[in-house]
C-alpha positions as CSV (number, residue, x, y, z in Angstrom):
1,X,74.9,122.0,119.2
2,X,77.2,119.0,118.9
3,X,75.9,116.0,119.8
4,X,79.2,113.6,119.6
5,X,79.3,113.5,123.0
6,X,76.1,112.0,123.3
7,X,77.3,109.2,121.3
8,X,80.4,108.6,123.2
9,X,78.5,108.4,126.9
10,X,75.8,106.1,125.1
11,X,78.6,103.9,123.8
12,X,80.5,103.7,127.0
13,X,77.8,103.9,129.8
14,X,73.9,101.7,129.2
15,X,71.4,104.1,128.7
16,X,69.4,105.5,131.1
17,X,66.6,107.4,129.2
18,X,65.1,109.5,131.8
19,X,68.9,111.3,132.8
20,X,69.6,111.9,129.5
21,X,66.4,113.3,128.2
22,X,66.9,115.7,131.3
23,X,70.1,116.6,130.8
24,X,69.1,117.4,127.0
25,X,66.2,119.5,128.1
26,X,68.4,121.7,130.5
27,X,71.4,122.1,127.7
28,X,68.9,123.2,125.3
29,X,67.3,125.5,127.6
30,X,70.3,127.3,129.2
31,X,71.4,127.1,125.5
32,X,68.3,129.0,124.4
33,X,68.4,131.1,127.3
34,X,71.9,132.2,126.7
35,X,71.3,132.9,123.2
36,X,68.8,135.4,123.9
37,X,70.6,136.9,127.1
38,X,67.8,135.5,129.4
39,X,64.8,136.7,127.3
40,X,62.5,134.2,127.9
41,X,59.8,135.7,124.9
42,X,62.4,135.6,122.8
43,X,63.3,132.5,123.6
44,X,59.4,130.4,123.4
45,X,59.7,131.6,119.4
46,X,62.5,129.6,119.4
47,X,61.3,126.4,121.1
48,X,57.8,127.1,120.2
49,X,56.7,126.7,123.6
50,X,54.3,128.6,125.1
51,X,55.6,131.1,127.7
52,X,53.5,129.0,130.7
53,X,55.4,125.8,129.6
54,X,58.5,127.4,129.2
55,X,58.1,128.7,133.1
56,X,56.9,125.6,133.9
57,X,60.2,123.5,132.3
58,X,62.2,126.4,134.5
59,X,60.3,125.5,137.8
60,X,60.8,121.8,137.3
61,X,64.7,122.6,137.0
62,X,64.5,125.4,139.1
63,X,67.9,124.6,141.4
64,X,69.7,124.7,138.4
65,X,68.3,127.4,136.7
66,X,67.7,130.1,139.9
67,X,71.3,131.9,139.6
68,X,70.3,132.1,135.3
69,X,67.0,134.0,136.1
70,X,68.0,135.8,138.7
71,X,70.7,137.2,137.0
């Protein structure tokens, strides 16, 4: 994952912790998620989350993440 980006918005825009901590979460997560083709056991090894907070981190996104799962 490439993080230069990051550094460019923080440079150009103030920091707003709270939108960019969220927008990290769901990159890494639909990251994750794509790297295991949706598997979401597969994918709590890998974040070492437990499968409840894992579904709990997809409910609290869930607009963005309903077409993913359902898919």
């Amino acid at each position: 994952m490439c993080f230069g980006r990051w550094r460019k918005t923080i440079a150009l825009n103030p920091l707003d912790f709270k939108s960019t901590a969220k927008d990290f979460e769901i990159g890494l997560f639909r990251w994750v998620l794509e790297q295991n083709q949706v598997n979401q056991s597969k994918s709590v090894e890998i974040l070492n989350l437990s499968y409840h907070r894992l579904r709990g981190y997809l409910r609290k996104y869930d607009p963005l993440f309903q077409s993913r799962i359902a898919s």
